[in-house]
KEROKOL-431644 format. One record per residue (C-alpha): residue in three letters; x, y, z. Coordinates in Angstrom, 3 decimals, always signed. Layout:
BEGIN
PT    aa         c1         c2         c3
PT   ALA          X          Y          Z
...
END
This chain:
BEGIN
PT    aa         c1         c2         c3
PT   UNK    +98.327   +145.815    +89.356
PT   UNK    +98.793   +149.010    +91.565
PT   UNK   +101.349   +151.664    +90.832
PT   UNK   +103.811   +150.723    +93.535
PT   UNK   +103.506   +146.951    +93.261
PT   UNK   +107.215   +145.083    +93.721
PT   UNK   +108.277   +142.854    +91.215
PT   UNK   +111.756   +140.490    +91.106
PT   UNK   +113.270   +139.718    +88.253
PT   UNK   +114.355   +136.511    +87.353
PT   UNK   +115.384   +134.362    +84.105
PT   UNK   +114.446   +131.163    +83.579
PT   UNK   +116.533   +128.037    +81.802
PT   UNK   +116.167   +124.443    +81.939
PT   UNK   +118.988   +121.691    +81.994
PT   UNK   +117.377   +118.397    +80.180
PT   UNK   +113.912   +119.397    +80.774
PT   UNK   +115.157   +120.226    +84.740
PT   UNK   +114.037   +123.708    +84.895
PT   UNK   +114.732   +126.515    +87.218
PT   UNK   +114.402   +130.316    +88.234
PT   UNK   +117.617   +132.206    +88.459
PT   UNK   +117.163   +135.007    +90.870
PT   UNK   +119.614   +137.838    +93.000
PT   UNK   +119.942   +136.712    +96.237
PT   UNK   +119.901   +140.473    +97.189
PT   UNK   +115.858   +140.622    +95.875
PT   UNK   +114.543   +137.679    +98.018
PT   UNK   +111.714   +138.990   +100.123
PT   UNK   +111.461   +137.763   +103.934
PT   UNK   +110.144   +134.500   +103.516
PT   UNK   +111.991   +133.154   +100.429
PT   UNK   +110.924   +129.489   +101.063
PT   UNK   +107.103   +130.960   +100.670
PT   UNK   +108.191   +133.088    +97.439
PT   UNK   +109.924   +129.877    +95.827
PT   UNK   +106.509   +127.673    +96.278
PT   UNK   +104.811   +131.031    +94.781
PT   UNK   +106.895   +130.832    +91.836
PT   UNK   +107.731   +127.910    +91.072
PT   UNK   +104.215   +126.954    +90.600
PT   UNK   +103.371   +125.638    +87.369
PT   UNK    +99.297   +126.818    +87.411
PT   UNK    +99.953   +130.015    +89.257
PT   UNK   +103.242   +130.700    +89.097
PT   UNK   +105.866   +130.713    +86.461
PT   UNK   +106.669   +127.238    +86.917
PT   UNK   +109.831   +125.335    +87.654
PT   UNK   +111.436   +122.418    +89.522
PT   UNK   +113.543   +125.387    +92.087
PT   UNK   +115.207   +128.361    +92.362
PT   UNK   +118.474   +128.944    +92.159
PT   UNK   +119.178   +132.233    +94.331
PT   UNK   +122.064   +134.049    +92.957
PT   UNK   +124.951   +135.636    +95.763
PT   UNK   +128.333   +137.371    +95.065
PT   UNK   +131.516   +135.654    +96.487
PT   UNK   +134.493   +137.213    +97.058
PT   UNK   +136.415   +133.516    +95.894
PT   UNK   +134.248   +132.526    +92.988
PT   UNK   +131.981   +133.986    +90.521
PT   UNK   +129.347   +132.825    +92.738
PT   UNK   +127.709   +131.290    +95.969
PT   UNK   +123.928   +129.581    +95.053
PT   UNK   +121.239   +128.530    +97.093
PT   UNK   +118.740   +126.220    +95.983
PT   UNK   +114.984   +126.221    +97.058
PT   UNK   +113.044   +123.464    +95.731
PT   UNK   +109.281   +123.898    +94.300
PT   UNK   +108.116   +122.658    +97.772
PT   UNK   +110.059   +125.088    +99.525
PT   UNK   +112.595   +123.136   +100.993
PT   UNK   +115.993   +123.527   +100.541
PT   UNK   +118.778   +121.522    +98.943
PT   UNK   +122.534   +120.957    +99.249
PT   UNK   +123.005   +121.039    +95.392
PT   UNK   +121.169   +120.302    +92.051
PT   UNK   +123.553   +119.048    +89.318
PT   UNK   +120.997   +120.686    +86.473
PT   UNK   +120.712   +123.866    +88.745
PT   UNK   +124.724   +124.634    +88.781
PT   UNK   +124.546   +123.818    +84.778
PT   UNK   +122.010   +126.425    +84.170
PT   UNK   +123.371   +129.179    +86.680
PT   UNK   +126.748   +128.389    +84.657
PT   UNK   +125.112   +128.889    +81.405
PT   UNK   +123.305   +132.471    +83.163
PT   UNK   +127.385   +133.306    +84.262
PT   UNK   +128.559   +132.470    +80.688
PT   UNK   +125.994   +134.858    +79.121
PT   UNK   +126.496   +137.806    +81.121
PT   UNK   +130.249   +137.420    +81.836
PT   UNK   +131.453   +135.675    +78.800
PT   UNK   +133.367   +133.220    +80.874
PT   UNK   +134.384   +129.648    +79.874
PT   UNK   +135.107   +128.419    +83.104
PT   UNK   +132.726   +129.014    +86.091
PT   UNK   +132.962   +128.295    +89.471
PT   UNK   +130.383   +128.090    +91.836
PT   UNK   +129.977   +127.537    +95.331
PT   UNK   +127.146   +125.207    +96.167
PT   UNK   +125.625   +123.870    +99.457
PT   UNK   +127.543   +120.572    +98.781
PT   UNK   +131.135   +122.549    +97.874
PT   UNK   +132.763   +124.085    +94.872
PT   UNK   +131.861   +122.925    +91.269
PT   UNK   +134.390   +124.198    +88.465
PT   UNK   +131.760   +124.238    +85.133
PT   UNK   +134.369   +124.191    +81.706
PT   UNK   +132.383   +125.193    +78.931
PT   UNK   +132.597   +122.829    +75.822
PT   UNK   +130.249   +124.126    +73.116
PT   UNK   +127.648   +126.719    +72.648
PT   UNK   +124.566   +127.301    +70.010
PT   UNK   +123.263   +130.520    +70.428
PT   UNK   +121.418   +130.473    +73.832
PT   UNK   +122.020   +126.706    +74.575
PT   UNK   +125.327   +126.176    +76.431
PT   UNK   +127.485   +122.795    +77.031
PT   UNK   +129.523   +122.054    +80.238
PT   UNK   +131.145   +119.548    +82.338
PT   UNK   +131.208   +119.783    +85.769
PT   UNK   +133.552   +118.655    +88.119
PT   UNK   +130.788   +117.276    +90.497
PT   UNK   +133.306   +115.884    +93.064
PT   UNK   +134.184   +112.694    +94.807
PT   UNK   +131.274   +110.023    +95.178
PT   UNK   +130.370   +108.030    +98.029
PT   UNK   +128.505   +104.521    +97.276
PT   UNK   +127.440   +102.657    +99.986
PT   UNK   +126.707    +98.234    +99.510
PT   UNK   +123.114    +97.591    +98.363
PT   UNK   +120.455    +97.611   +101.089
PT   UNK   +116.904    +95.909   +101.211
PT   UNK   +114.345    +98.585   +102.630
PT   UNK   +110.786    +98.071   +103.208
PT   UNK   +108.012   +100.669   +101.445
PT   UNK   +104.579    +99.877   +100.849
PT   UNK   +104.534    +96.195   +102.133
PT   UNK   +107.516    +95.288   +100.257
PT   UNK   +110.736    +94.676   +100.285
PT   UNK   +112.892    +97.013    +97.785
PT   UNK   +116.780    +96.858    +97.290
PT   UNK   +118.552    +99.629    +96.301
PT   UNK   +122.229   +101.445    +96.448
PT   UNK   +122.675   +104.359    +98.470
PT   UNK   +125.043   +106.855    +97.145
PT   UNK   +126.052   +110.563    +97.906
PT   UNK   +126.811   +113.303    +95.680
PT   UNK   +126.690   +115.895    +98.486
PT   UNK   +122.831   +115.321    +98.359
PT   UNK   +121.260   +111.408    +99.080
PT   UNK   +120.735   +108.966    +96.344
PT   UNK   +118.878   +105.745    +96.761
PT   UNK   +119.286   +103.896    +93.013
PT   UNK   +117.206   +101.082    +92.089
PT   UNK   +117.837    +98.802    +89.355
PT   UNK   +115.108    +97.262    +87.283
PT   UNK   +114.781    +95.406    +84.188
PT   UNK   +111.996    +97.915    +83.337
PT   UNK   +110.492   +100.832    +84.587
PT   UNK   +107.275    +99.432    +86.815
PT   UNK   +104.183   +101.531    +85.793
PT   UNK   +103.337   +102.988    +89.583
PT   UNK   +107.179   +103.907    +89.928
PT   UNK   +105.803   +107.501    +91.343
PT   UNK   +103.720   +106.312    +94.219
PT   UNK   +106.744   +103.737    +94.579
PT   UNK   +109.325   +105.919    +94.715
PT   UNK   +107.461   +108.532    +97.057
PT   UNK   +106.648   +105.729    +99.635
PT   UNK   +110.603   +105.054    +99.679
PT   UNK   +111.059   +108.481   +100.099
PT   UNK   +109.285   +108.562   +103.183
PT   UNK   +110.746   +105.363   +104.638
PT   UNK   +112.781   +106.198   +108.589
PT   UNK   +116.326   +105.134   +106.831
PT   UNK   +116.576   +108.307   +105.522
PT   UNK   +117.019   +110.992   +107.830
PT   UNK   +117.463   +114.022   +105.458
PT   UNK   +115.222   +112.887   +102.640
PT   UNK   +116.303   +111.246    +99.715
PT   UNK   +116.061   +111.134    +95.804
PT   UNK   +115.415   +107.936    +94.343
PT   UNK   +116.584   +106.660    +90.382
PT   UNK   +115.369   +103.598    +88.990
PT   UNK   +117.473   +102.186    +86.735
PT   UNK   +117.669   +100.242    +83.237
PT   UNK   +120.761    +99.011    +82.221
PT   UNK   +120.608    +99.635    +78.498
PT   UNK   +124.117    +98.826    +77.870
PT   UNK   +127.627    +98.609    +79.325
PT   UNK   +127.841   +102.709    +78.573
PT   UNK   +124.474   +103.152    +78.630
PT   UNK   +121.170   +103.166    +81.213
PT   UNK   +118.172   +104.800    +81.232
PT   UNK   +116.930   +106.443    +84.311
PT   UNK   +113.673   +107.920    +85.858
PT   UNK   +113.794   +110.279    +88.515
PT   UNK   +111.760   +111.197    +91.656
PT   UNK   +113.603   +114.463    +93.609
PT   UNK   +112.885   +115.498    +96.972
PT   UNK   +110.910   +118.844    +97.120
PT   UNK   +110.155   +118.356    +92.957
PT   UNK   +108.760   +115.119    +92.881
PT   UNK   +109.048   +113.426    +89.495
PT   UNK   +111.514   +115.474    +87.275
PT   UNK   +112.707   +115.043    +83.293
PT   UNK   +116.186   +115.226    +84.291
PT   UNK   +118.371   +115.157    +87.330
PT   UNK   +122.045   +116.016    +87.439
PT   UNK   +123.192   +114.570    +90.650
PT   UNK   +120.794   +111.982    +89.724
PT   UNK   +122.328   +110.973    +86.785
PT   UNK   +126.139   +110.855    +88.867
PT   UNK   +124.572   +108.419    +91.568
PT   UNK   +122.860   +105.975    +88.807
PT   UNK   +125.892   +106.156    +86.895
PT   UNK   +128.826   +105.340    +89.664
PT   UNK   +126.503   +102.619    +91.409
PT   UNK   +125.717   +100.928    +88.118
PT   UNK   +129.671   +101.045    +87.223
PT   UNK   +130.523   +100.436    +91.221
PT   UNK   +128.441    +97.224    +90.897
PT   UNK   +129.759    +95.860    +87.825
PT   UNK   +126.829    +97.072    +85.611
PT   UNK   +128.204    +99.574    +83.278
PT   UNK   +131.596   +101.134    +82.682
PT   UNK   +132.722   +104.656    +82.687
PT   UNK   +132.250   +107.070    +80.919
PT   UNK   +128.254   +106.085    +80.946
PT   UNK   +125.555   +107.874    +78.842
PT   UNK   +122.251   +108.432    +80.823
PT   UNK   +119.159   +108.800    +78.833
PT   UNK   +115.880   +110.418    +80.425
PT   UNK   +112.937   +111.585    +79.427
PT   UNK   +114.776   +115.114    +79.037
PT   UNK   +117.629   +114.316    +77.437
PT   UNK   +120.851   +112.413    +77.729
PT   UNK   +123.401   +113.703    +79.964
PT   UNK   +127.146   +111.633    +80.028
PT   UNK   +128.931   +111.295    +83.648
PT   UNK   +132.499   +109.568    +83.709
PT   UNK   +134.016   +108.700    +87.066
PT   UNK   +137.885   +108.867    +87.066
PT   UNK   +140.145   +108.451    +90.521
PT   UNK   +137.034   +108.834    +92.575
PT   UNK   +135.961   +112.191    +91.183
PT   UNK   +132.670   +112.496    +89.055
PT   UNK   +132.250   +114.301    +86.030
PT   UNK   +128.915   +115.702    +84.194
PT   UNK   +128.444   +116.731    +80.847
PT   UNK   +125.475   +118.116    +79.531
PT   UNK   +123.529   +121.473    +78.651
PT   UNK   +121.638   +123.928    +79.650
PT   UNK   +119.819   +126.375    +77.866
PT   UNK   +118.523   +130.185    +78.655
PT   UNK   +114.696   +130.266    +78.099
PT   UNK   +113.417   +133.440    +78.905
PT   UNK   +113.675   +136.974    +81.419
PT   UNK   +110.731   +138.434    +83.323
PT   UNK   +109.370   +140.055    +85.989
PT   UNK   +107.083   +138.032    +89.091
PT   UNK   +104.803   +140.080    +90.687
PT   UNK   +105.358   +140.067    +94.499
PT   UNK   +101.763   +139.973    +96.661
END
């Protein structure tokens, strides 16, 4: 390390196993979209699924960006506005946060806290669930529902998880239907309040949680007749509960502050 090496500060928390970097907008160097890959690497880097970068607003308590680990950017994680809410709560003791995202403004109400693990639900906004489409992706033909959150959905249902659902779910990812990406759920109903879901983000890849993953599975499975609302969706994170009332989506979950430090910047 040389005397007059940079370093940004950031802290890191993690919503359901969906972790990310919480960083000032007003410290991103030049090429943020390189120093998010840096970062976010989990060999060389501190290791995380994004970064959320952190602005002032003059109308909320404040504006994010997201970068994913791959450097692209994102209208809006679900998990990533949970965890910069939890950050807000911290510093600012606040029980109600808003936060303007790529995909509009998300009012966070705080429902319980244990010492640095924080519970909120999140008016996510109105959903928009399109009728099931059949898609081809590695030779086959797959059928799925297409839903938006303010970010694309595509949301499988299965009786079981098949074991190649990575390579599966990447090779739908890169099908010509979707324009602007898209992150794909594949989907067990458990129950008529309950499904289990495995998620494959663009930018992350495979991630333990997802919370605008967890909205899309949840509204298409009740939109189809699968499950009813308010539905409990278990990952390999956690289990996060959505309930979908007059069109608007709501998430409940938590979020919890894991650690502060200091990335050197080469």
């Amino acid at each position: 390390m040389t005397p007059n090496a940079r370093t940004i500060p950031f802290v890191k928390a993690s919503a359901c196993g969906n972790d990310f970097l919480l960083i000032d907008g007003a410290l991103a160097p030049p090429d943020p979209e390189a120093f998010t890959k840096q970062i976010c690497d989990r060999h060389k880097g501190v290791g995380a699924d994004g970064v959320e970068w952190i602005f002032p607003h003059f109308s909320v308590d404040a504006e994010i960006r997201l970068i994913n680990a791959d450097g692209t950017t994102a209208e809006i994680s679900g998990n990533g506005t949970r965890c910069v809410a939890a950050y807000l709560s911290a510093e600012k003791s606040k029980e109600r946060v808003t936060i303007l995202t790529g995909a509009g403004t998300k009012i966070c109400t705080l429902t319980a806290r244990r010492e640095t693990e924080y519970d909120f639900e999140i008016e996510m906004g109105a959903a928009v669930v399109e009728p099931e489409i059949a898609l081809q992706a590695g030779g086959r033909e797959v059928r799925g529902v297409p839903v938006s959150m303010g970010n694309p959905h595509f949301v499988i249902f299965v009786p079981d998880c098949p074991p190649n659902w990575q390579a599966h779910a990447a090779e739908i990812q890169r099908n010509r239907h979707f324009t602007q990406g898209v992150n794909v759920e594949f989907v067990s109903v458990a129950g008529i309040h309950d499904i289990r879901v495995r998620f494959f983000e663009r930018g992350a890849g495979e991630t333990q949680s997802s919370g605008t993953g967890s909205c899309a599975a949840a509204v298409a499975a009740i939109a189809s007749g699968r499950a009813e609302s308010s539905v409990k969706v278990h990952a390999a994170g956690g289990t996060q509960t959505v309930r979908w009332e007059r069109n608007l989506v709501f998430l409940r979950g938590s979020a919890q502050l894991i650690c502060r430090g200091e990335f050197f910047v080469s």
